[in-house]
C-alpha positions as CSV (number, residue, x, y, z in Angstrom):
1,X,0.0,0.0,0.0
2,X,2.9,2.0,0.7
3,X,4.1,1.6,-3.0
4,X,1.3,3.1,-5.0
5,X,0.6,6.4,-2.6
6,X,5.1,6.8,-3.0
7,X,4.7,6.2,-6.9
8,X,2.1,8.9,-7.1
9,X,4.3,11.6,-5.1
10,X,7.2,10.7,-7.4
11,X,4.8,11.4,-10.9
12,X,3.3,14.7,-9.1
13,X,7.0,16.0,-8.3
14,X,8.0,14.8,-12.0
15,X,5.0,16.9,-12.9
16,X,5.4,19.8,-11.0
17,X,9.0,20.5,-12.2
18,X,8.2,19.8,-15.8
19,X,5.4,22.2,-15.9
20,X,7.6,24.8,-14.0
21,X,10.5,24.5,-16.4
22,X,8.2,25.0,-19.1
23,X,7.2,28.5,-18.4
24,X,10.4,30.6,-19.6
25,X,9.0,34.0,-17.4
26,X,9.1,32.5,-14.2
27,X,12.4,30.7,-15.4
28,X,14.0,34.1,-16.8
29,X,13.0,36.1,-13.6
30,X,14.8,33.5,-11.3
31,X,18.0,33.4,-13.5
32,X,17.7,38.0,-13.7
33,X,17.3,37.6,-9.7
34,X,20.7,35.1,-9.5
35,X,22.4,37.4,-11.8
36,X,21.6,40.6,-10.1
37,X,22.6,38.8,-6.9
38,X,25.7,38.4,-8.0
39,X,26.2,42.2,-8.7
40,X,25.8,42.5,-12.9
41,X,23.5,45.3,-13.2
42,X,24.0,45.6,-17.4
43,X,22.9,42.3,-19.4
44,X,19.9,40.7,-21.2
45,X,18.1,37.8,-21.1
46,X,16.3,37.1,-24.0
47,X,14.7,33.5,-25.5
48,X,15.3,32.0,-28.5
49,X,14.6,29.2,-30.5
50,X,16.1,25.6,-29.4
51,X,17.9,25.3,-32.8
52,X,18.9,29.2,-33.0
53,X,22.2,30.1,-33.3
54,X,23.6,32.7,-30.5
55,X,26.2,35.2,-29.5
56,X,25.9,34.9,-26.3
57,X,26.0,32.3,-23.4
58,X,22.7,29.5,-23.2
59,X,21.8,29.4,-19.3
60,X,18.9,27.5,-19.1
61,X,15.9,25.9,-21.3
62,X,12.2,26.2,-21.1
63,X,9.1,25.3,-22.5
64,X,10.4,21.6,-22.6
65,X,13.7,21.9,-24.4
66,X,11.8,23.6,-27.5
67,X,13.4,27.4,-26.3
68,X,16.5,28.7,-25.1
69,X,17.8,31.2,-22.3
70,X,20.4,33.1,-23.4
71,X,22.6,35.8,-21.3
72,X,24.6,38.6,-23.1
73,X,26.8,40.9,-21.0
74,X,26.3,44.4,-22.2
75,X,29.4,46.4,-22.8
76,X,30.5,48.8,-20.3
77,X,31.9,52.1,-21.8
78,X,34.8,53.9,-19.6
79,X,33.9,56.9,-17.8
80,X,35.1,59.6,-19.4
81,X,37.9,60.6,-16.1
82,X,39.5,57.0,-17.1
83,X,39.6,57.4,-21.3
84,X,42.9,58.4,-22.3
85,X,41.2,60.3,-24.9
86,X,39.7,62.3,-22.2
87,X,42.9,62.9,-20.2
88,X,44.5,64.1,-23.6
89,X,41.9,66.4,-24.0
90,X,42.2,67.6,-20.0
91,X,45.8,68.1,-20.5
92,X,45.7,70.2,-24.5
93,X,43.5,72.8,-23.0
């Protein structure tokens, strides 16, 4: 009797975490939380395709393996105090 009420806990967990990696929003907020967490303010998550082709770096899957979570780091430009162009420019005047 045990057997049957344990096999139906394991299908409603299976179940469960199927259906929640399925949704990519509640799967792209959670990775945006972990990557603000970590103190990266400047990035994008976007979703893609399974089979598209990307620039950027996959970090996770959703809607059943048919879509794709990719992260791209956007690039930082230097304040203008630390451009050389800009000390150059301090200094000529």
């Amino acid at each position: 009797m045990l057997k049957p009420s344990l096999l139906s806990i394991v299908v409603w967990v299976c179940t469960g975490s199927a259906n929640a990696a399925s949704n990519c929003d509640d799967l792209m907020a959670q990775i945006d939380a972990k990557i603000r967490g970590a103190g990266v303010m400047r990035f994008t998550l976007t979703t893609l395709t399974a089979d598209a082709t990307v620039s950027g770096k996959v970090v996770g899957t959703c809607e059943r393996g048919s879509r794709k979570i990719v992260y791209e780091a956007e690039a930082t430009s230097p304040s203008p105090a630390s451009s050389p162009a800009a000390g150059a420019a301090m200094t000529a005047s």
